[in-house]
Structures are given as structure tokens and as C-alpha cells.
C-alpha positions as CSV (number, residue, x, y, z in Angstrom):
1,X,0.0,0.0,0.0
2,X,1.3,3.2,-0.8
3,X,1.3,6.5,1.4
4,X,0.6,10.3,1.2
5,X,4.0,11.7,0.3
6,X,5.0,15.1,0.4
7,X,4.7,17.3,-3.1
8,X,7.4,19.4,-3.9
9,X,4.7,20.9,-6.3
10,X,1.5,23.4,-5.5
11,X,-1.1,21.1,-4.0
12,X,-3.3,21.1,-7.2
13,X,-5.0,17.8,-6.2
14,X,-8.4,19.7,-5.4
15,X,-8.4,20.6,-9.6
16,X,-8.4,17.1,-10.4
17,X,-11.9,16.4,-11.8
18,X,-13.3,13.2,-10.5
19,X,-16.5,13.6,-12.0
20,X,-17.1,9.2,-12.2
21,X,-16.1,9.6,-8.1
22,X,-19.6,8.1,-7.9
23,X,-19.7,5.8,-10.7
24,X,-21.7,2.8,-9.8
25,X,-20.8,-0.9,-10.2
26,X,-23.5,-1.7,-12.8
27,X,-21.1,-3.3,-16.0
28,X,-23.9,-1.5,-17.9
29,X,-23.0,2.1,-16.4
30,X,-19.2,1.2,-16.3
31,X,-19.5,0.6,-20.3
32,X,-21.5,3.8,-20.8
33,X,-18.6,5.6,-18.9
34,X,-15.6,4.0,-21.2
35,X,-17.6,4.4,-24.3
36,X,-18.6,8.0,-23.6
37,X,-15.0,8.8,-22.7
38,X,-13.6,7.8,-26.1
39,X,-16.4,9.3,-27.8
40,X,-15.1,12.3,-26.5
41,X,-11.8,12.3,-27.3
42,X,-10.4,15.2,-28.8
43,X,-8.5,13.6,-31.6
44,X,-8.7,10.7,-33.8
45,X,-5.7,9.1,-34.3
46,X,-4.6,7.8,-38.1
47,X,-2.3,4.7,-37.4
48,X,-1.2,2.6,-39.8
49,X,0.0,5.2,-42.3
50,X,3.1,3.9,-42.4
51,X,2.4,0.4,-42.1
52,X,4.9,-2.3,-41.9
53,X,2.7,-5.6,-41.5
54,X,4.1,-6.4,-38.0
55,X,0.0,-6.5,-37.1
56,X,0.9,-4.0,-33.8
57,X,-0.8,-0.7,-34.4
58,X,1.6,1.1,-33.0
59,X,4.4,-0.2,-33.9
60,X,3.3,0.0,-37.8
61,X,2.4,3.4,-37.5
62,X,5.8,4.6,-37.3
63,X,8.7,1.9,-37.2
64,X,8.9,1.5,-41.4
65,X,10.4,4.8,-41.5
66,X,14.4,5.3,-41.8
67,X,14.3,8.3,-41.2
68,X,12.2,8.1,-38.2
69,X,14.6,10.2,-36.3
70,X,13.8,13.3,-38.4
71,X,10.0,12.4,-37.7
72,X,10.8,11.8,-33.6
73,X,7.5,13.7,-32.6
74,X,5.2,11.2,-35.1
75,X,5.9,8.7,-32.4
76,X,2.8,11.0,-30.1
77,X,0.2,10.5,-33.0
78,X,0.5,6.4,-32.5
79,X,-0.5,5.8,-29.3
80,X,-3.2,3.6,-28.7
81,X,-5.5,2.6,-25.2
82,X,-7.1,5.0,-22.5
83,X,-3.9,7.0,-22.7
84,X,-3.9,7.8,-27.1
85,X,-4.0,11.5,-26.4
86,X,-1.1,11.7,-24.8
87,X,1.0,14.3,-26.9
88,X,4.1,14.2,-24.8
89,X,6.4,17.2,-26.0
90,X,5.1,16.6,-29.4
91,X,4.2,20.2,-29.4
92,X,7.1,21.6,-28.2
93,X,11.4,21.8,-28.9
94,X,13.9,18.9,-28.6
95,X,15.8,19.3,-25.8
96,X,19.6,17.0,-26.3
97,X,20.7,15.7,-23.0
98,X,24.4,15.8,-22.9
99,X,25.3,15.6,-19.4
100,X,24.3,11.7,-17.1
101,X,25.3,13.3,-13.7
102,X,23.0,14.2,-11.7
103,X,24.9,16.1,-8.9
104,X,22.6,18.7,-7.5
105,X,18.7,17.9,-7.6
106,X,18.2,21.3,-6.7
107,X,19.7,23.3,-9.3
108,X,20.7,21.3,-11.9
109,X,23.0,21.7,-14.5
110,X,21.9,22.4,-18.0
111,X,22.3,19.4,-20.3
112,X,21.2,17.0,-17.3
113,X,17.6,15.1,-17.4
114,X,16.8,16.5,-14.7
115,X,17.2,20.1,-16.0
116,X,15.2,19.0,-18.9
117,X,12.0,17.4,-17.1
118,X,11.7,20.2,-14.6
119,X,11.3,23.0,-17.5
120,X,7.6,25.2,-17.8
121,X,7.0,24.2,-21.2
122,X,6.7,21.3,-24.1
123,X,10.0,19.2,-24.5
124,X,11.0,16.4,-26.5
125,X,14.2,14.9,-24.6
126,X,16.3,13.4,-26.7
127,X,19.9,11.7,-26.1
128,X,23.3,12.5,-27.4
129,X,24.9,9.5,-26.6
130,X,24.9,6.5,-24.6
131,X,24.5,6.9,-21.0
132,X,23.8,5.6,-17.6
133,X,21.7,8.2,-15.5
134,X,22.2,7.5,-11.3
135,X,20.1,9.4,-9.8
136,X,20.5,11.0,-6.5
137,X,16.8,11.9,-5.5
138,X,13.4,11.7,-7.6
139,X,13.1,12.6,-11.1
140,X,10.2,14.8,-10.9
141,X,8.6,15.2,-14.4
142,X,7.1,18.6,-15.7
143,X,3.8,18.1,-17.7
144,X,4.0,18.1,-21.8
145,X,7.3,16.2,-21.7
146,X,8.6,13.0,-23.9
147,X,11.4,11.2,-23.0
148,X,13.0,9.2,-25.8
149,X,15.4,7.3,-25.6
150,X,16.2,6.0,-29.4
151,X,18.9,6.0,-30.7
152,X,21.0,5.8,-27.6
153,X,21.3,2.9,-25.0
154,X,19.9,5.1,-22.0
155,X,19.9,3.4,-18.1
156,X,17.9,4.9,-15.3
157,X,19.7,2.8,-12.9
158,X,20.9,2.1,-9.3
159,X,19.5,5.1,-7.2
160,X,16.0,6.9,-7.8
161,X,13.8,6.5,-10.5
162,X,10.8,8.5,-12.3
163,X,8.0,10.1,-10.3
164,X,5.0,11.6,-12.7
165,X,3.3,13.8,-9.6
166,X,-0.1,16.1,-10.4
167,X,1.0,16.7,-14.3
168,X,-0.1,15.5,-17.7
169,X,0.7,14.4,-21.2
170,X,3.5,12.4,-20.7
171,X,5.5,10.0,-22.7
172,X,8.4,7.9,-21.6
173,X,9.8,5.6,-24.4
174,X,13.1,3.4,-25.0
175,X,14.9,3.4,-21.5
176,X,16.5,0.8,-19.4
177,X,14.8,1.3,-15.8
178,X,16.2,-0.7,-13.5
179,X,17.7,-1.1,-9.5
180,X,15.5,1.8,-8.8
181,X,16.3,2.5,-5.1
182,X,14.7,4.4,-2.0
183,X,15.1,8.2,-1.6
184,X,13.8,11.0,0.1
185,X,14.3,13.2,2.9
186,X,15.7,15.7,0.8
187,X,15.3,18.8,-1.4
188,X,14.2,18.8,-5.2
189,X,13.2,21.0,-7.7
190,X,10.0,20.3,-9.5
191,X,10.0,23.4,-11.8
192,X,12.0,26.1,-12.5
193,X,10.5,28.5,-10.0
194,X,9.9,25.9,-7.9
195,X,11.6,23.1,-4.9
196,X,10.8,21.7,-1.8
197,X,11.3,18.8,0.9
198,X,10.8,14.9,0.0
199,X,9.9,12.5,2.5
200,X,10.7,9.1,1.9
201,X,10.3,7.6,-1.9
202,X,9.7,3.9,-2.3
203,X,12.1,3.2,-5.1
204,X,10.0,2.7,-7.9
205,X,10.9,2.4,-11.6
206,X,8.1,4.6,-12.4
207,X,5.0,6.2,-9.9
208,X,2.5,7.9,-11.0
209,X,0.6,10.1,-8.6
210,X,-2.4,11.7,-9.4
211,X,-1.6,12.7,-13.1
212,X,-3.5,11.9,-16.4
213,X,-2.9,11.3,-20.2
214,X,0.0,9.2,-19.3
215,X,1.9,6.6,-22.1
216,X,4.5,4.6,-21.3
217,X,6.1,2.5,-24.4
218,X,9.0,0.2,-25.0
219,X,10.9,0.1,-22.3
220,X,12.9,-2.5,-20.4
221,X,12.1,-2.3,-16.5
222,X,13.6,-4.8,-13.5
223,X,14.7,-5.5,-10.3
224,X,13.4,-2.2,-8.4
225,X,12.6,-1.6,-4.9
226,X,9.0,-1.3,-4.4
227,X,6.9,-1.6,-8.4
228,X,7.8,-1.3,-11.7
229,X,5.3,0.7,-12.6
230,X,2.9,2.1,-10.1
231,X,-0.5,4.4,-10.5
232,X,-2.5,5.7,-7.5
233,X,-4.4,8.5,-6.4
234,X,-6.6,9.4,-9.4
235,X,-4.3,8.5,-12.2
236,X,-6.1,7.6,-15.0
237,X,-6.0,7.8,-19.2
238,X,-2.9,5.6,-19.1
239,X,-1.3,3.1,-21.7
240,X,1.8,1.0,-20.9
241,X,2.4,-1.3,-23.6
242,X,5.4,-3.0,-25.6
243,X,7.2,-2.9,-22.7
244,X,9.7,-6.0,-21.3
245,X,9.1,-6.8,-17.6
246,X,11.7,-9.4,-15.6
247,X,13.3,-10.4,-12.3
248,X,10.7,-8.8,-10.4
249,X,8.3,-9.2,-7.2
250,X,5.3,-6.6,-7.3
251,X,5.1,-5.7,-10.5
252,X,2.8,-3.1,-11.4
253,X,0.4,-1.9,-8.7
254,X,-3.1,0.2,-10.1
255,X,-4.3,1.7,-7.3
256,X,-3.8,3.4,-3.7
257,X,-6.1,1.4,-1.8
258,X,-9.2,-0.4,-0.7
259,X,-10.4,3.1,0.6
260,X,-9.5,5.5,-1.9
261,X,-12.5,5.2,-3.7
262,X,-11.5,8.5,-6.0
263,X,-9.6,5.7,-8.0
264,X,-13.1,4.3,-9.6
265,X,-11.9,7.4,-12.6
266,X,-8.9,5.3,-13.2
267,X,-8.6,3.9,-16.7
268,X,-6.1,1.7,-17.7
269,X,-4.5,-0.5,-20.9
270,X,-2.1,-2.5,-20.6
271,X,-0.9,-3.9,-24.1
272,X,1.5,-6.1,-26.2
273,X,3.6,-6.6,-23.1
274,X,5.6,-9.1,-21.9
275,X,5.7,-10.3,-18.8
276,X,8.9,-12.6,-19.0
277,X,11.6,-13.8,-16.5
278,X,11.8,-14.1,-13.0
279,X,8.5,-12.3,-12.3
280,X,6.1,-13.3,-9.0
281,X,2.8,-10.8,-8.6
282,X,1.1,-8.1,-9.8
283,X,0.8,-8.0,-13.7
284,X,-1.4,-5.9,-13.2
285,X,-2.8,-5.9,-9.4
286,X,-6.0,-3.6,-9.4
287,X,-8.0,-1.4,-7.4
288,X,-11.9,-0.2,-8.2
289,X,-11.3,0.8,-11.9
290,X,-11.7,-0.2,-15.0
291,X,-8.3,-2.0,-16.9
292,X,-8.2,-3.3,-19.8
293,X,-5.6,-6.0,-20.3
294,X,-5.0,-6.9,-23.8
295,X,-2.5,-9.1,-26.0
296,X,0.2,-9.2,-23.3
297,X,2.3,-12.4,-23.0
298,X,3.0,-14.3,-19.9
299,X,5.7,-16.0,-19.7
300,X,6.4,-16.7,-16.1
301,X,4.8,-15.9,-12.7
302,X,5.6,-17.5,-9.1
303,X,2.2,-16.6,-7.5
304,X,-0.3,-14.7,-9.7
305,X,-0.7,-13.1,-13.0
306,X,-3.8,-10.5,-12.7
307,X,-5.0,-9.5,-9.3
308,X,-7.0,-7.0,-7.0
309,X,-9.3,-5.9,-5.0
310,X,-11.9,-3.4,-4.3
311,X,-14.2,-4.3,-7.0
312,X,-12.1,-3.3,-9.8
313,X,-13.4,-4.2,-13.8
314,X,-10.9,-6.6,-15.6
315,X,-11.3,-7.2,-19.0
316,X,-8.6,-9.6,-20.0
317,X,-8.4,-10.1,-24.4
318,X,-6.5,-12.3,-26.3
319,X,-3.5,-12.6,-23.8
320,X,-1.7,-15.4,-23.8
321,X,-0.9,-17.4,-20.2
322,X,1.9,-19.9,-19.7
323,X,1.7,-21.1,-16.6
324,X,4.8,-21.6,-14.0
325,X,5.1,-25.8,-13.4
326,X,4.7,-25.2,-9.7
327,X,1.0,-27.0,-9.4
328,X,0.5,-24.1,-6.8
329,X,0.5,-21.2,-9.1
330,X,-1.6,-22.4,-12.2
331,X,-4.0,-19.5,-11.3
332,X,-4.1,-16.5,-13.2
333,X,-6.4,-14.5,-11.0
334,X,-6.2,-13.6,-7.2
335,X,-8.9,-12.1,-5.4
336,X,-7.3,-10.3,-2.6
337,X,-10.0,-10.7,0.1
338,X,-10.4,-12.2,3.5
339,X,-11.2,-16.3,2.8
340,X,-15.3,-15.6,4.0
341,X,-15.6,-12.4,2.1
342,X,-17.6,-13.9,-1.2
343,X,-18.3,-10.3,-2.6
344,X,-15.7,-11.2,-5.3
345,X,-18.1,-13.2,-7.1
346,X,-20.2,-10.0,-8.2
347,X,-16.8,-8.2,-9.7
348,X,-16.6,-7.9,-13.1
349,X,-13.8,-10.0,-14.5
350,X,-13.8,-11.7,-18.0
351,X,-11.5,-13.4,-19.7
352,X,-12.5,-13.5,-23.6
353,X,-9.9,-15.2,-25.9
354,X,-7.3,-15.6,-24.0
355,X,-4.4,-18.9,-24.4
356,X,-4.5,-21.0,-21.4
357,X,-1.4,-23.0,-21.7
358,X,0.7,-25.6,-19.2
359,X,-2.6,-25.6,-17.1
360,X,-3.2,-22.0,-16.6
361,X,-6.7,-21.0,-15.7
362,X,-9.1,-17.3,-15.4
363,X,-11.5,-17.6,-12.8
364,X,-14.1,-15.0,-14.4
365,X,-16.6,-13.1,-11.9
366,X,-19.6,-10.9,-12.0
367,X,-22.2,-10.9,-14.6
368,X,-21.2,-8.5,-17.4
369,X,-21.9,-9.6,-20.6
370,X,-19.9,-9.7,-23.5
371,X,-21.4,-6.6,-25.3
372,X,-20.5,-4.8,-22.1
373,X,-17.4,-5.1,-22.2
374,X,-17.1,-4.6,-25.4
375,X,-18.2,-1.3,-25.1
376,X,-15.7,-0.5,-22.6
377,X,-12.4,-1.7,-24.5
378,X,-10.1,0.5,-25.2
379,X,-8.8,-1.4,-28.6
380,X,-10.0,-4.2,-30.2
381,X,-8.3,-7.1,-29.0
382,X,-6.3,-9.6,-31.9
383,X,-6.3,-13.4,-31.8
384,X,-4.2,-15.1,-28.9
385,X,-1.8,-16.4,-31.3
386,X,-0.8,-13.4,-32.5
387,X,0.8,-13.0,-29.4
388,X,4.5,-14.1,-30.2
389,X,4.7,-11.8,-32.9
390,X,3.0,-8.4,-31.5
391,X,5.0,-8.6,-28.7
392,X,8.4,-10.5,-30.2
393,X,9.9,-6.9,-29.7
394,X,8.5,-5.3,-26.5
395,X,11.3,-3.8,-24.4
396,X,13.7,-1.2,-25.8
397,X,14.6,-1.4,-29.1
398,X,17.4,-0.8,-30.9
399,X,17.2,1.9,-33.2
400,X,19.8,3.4,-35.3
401,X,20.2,6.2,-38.0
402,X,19.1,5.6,-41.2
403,X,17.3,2.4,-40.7
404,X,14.4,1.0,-39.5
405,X,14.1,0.6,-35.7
């Protein structure tokens, strides 16, 4: 369970709109909520214009191109999921990152990621070079910022990791995040005009806190602390897909907690992952919204693939589950409720499509049916054994100068 840290930013959590704070559980009402949401997005995405066959919408909406790192900023016009309209920095400079240290998270030094995230308007960070980035407190994101990484072999490793706190439109793509480590107690800037006092942060490879319009693409995260990827306190309109997840406990928690009912707003896909090596919980572990879990693969798991609690919506699509050979974990889903607590049964879980292999099993809840869901996704789900091949390249990719990435 997470806790209340201190913000270094103005308190602008009374400005977050939680107008679905009082969404009931009806599947009907939660599918009229998720359809009426995209509906009303404010831009319609054209993927595919550049289509290289790979059958992953995103990735054939901009990979074909050689001279993709001319055309950086297309990369915010192929997102996908609850978080598509994230624009990132699309709208605004690159910024070149020169400089890994990290020496002062107070006034850093131009040239540094940190310099560049903490900056008032739209950037697209970019890297010179490769580089491994130790940071010494936080790295607390401005909103309208993209971090990519291609083109350069960029680690966010061994001390603090990426905190996305009371902002929006971000886009993180192409890093290594990994051995993410506790921090705190200290000063950092969140802006330019802007720092103040820590308390303790968990060491996760990426927390998001209250913040919206989030996409996180294509990167390779392990062995951190606390979560991998963690979203609490009203996140929602977040995609994290084609990512590469290993050697991990608590994977990727969606969520602050039983209580916190403000999280019914959250909206979540999770896509064309893979959930690979060395992994035990929490792919994803939910809380009271709605998450749509689509075309991962899951390669290994030592207690439980998809979890939570709180009466969350799971709507789980073409994914593919190999199960561990321990006879104890076969599995997928864990209700996380005391053993004479039955309310479970009336949660809305599905599981439509998916490949049960080596004994793996969904136990499905609730009594939403089909159509309702359907209503509700956030992408149309592929076949199962399409699997292999839309994720055959999550985690950072390699991408060089005049070729295709």
C-alpha cells in the first residue's frame, strides 16, 4: 500500500476532476462511462499510415520509417489505449541531454535530465549519446514532456527512479529502468521557479501520482525496490504497452487502496507486453477501476498473474498465459479478500480469448456480458496467437540512424 507523500509541487490535487467519483458498479454504467470517454476524445488518431505488416498498431504506425529520427515527434500520434492522447512534448522543442550526472537535484545543471524534465513548457528529450543516469533523488517530471530514448542505450539505474506527480501528457519511451532504489528526505526541484522537501520515496521504476494522459512505451524495467510501474491517487487515461518486464516481485500496482475510492476514474491499458523472466505478482494488481488488459504475453509468474481488489473491472483479451510448473500457481487470478468475504463473485472479471497453456486457468466473476465489455475496451483485442509476434519486440529497441528501428 502506498502512502501520502510530500509534493514538492503546489497542491493542485483539489483541480483534479473526479467527475465518475460516484460511478456505480453496474457493468452496464461502467461501459457507458468508457464508451462516452472515447467518444469524447479530442482527436482521432490515423495509425497505420506507415504500415509495416508487423499487425501491432503502434508499432506499424511509425517503425517502417528510416528516417524516423527526423519524424521523432510522429511517435505521439500512435498511441493507442485510455492513454492515445497523450501528446508528450510533441508540441514543443527537442531538448539534447548531454550531461548523465546528476549532482545537485536542486539546481541542476543544463544538459542534465533532470534540467530537462523540470522545464515550464513542451519538450522532447532526446539523447546524445549513450548513457547511464544514477540518480540522486526523484526525477520529478514537468507536464508536456517525452522522453525518448532511441537511438541511444539510455539506463535509469541504481539510485531513484521517475515520479510523474499532479501533471499530464507524458510519454516515456526506449529506456532501461532498472535497480530503482529508496530516496527521500531531501530537497528537489519540481520546476524552475519551484523546490521543496521529499519524505521518503519507495524506489519505484516509475510512480504515478495523481496525473493523467500518461503513455508509457517500449521500455525494459527490472529488479526495483518497491513496483515497476505504479499508479495511484486518481491517475487515469494511461497506456503502458510493448514494454519487457523481468526479475521482479510486485510488479505493477493500479491503485492506492481499498479506501481511496476517487480511483473508480482510473482507466487503464495495458498492451502487447511481456511479462517474461523471474517475475512473481502483480501483472497488473487492481483497485476499483476499469483496466483493460490486452495481447500481453506471460511467460512466467511465481504466485499470480492479474490480481486485485476493491471491486475493480478486468477485461482480460487475447492474452496469452503460460503457466509456472509449480502445481501451486496455475492461477491467473487472485482475489485479494479475507477467505469468508464472497463479494468477489459480483466483480466484473472476464477473460475473452485468451491462451490457457501448461494448465493456466481465469477464474471470471460478476455478470457483465460480453457486449458490455465490449463497449468498454479500449482497442480491439487480436487473436491469442498473435501473441509471439505483436510482442516479439517489446522492451527497448534498438534503433539506429538511417534504418528502420
Amino acid at each position: 500500500m502506498k502512502s501520502l507523500r510530500n509534493s514538492t509541487m503546489p497542491d493542485r490535487s483539489q483541480d483534479i476532476k473526479f467527475k465518475h467519483e460516484h460511478a456505480v458498479d453496474d457493468p452496464e454504467a461502467v461501459a457507458a462511462m468508457v464508451d462516452m470517454t472515447i467518444r469524447n476524445s479530442t482527436e482521432r488518431r490515423k495509425l497505420g499510415f506507415l504500415s509495416c505488416g508487423t499487425g501491432n498498431p503502434i508499432d506499424d504506425c511509425w517503425r517502417c520509417d528510416r528516417n524516423w529520427i527526423r519524424h521523432r515527434r510522429r511517435l505521439a500520434d500512435c498511441a493507442i489505449g485510455f492513454g492515445r492522447n497523450a501528446v508528450g512534448g510533441r508540441d514543443g522543442r527537442y531538448y539534447v541531454v548531454t550531461d548523465p550526472s546528476d549532482d545537485d537535484p536542486v539546481n541542476p545543471r543544463p544538459g542534465t535530465l533532470r534540467h530537462a524534465v523540470i522545464q515550464d513548457r513542451p519538450l522532447w528529450i532526446v539523447f546524445k549519446r549513450d548513457m547511464v543516469i544514477t540518480l540522486k533523488q526523484e526525477l520529478i517530471m514537468n507536464s508536456f514532456k517525452t522522453i525518448d530514448g532511441r537511438g541511444a542505450n539510455v539506463h535509469i539505474a541504481n539510485g531513484a527512479c521517475l515520479t510523474i506527480q499532479f501533471v499530464t501528457n507524458i510519454i516515456i519511451h526506449g529506456l532501461h529502468i532498472h535497480d530503482c532504489k529508496p530516496t527521500g528526505n531531501a530537497m528537489v526541484r519540481s520546476s524552475p521557479s519551484h523546490y521543496g522537501w521529499r519524505t521518503r520515496a519507495d524506489g519505484d521504476g516509475i510512480s504515478i501520482f495523481g496525473s493523467s494522459h500518461i503513455w508509457i512505451d517500449h521500455n525494459s524495467l527490472s529488479s526495483c525496490s518497491d513496483g515497476l510501474i505504479d499508479a495511484i491517487m486518481g491517475s487515469t487515461a494511461i497506456t503502458i504497452s510493448n514494454n519487457y518486464f523481468s526479475h521482479h516481485n510486485e510488479v505493477m500496482l493500479l491503485g492506492h487502496s481499498d479506501s481511496y475510492s476517487r480511483d473508480k476514474v482510473m482507466q487503464v491499458t495495458v498492451a502487447y507486453n511481456h511479462f517474461g523472466e523471474g517475475l512473481t505478482q502483480r501483472m497488473p494488481r487492481c483497485r476499483h477501476g476499469y483496466f483493460h488488459v490486452v495481447n500481453n504475453d506471460y511467460t512466467s509468474w511465481g504466485m499470480y498473474a492479474i490480481g486485485g481488489s476493491a471491486n475493480p473491472t478486468i477485461n482480460s483479451q487475447g492474452n496469452r498465459f503460460l503457466a509456472p510448473n509449480n502445481p501451486f500457481a496455475k492461477e491467473i487470478t487472485k482475489r485479494i479478500v479475507n477467505a469468508d468475504d464472497h463479494r468477489w463473485k459480483g466483480w466484473n472479471w472476464r477473460s475473452e480469448g485468451d491462451l490457457l497453456l501448461n494448465g493456466a486457468y481465469f477464474t471470471p466473476s460478476g455478470r457483465g456480458a460480453a457486449a458490455n465489455y465490449a463497449r468498454a475496451s479500449s482497442l480491439a483485442a487480436k487473436s491469442s496467437s498473435l501473441v509471439a509476434t505483436l510482442t516479439a519486440e517489446a522492451g527497448v529497441l534498438h534503433c539506429r540512424k538511417g534504418v528502420q528501428c
